[in-house]
C-alpha positions, 0 to 999 in steps of 0.5 A: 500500500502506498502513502496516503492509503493508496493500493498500488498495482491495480487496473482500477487505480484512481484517475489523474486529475480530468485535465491530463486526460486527452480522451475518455477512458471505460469509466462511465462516472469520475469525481475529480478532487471533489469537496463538499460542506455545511458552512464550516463542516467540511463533509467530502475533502478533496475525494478522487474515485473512478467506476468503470463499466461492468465493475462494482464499487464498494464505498465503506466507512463509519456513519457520517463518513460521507458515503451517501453524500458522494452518491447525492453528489453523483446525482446533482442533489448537491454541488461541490464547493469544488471540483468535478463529477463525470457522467459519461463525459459531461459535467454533472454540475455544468448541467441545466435543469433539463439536462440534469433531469435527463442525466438523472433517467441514466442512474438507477437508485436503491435507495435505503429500505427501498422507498417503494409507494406504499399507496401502489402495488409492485407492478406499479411501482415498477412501471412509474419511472416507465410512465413518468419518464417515457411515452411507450404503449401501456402494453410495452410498459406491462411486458417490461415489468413484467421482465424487471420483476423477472430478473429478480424473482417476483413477476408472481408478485406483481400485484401484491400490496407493499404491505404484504411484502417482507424485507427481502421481496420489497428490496428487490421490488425497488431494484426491479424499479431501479432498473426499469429504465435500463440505467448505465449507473446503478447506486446502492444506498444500504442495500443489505440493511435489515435483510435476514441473511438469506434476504441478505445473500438473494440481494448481493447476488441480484446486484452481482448478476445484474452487474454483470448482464447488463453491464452497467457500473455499480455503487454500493454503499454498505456496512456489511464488509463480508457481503459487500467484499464478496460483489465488489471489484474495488474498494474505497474507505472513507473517514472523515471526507477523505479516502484512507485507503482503496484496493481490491476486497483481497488486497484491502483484507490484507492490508495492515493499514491502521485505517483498514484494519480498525474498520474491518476488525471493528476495533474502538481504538483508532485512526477513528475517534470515538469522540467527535471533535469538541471543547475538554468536557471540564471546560464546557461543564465549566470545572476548568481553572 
């Protein structure tokens, strides 16, 4: 590992900055030195990270790390105090309303515990973005659901109320919804969070197979290291806006980085504070002399 939590030796190493590369690469999305914050809160600082197509990409860290930041980044929800992000060579943040809603109908979305309508059945949640964002025939639009909840196990489901689905059932509902539109980009917000471990197991494989047949570029956001390094091609860690280390899942298990090694074992003692940063308690509690 090189300085700065770097892994060398890897195809899928971090690009050069954007403004050295004379041609577009294989990597569908890129976040250039990007930062991002809340008045004084520094959230992302100076983040790099290339996703190349037909790869999934593992974004782990501690809660409050900026994991689901970099993903509403990606999606224009928010825009870097600097740098850039790369959608298939154009700027996110250089584009207008229109072509940002555009640009958006590319990426898929797994949001956290599936924010499927709860007022819909799967079929219709399934068929929103194909009727929001499309004019195709209502029958093109049933055998496409049709086919999306194929993919993932549920066309028999197809008329269930949300309510009547577990855990497992409506995740991948809402990942038979995130790929509705045949999205290059596929982001996964938590996707193993609250699953049972065959739920568990079922979604990490949709997301592995579905990566692979409809070669698309993949972003998953998780806390479960064991699944997530079992799909991924690469890895970043964050901590505290910044990546401390990336690499492949075997080269990152190997590693002895500090900033490794406390994530994955899950160790209190750290590069990683358990206190956020603040005034000595004596002083606040106004005992200081």
């Amino acid at each position: 590992m090189q300085a700065g939590g770097r892994i060398a030796g890897d195809p899928l190493k971090c690009p050069v900055p954007l403004e050295q590369r004379s041609t577009l690469t294989e990597n569908l999305l890129e976040l250039d030195q990007v930062r991002f914050g809340y008045r004084e809160r520094l959230i992302l600082d100076g983040v790099t990270m290339a996703f190349p197509i037909g790869k999934v990409v593992a974004l782990i860290g501690g809660s409050g790390s900026g994991k689901t930041t970099i993903l509403r980044v990606i999606g224009g929800l928010l825009r870097p105090r600097d740098g850039r992000v790369v959608f298939e060579g154009q700027d996110v943040h250089a584009l207008d309303r229109d072509g940002l809603y555009a640009m958006r109908r590319r990426m898929g979305m797994l949001y956290q515990f599936g924010a499927l309508f709860t007022d819909l059945d799967v079929f219709d949640n399934v068929a929103f973005p194909l009727r929001e964002h499309t004019e195709l025939p209502e029958a093109l639009i049933r055998d496409l659901v049709l086919l999306k909840l194929n993919a993932v196990g549920l066309r028999g489901a197809a008329r269930f109320r949300t309510a009547q689905l577990s855990g497992g059932m409506a995740r991948r509902v809402a990942l038979a919804r995130a790929i509705a539109l045949d999205p290059p980009l596929i982001m996964y917000d938590e996707p193993f969070a609250g699953l049972d471990p065959v739920s568990l197991a079922t979604v990490a494989a949709l997301i592995r197979n579905l990566n692979d047949a409809l070669k698309v570029a993949s972003i998953v956001v998780s806390h479960d290291i064991k699944d997530a390094f079992k799909i991924a091609d690469y890895v970043y860690l964050l901590a505290s806006g910044r990546i401390v280390a990336q690499g492949t899942p075997a080269q990152m298990g190997d590693s002895t980085d500090p900033n490794v090694r406390q994530f994955l074992d899950g160790n209190i003692d750290g590069p990683v504070s358990f206190h956020f940063e603040a005034t000595p308690l004596a002083e606040d509690l106004g005992l200081r002399r």
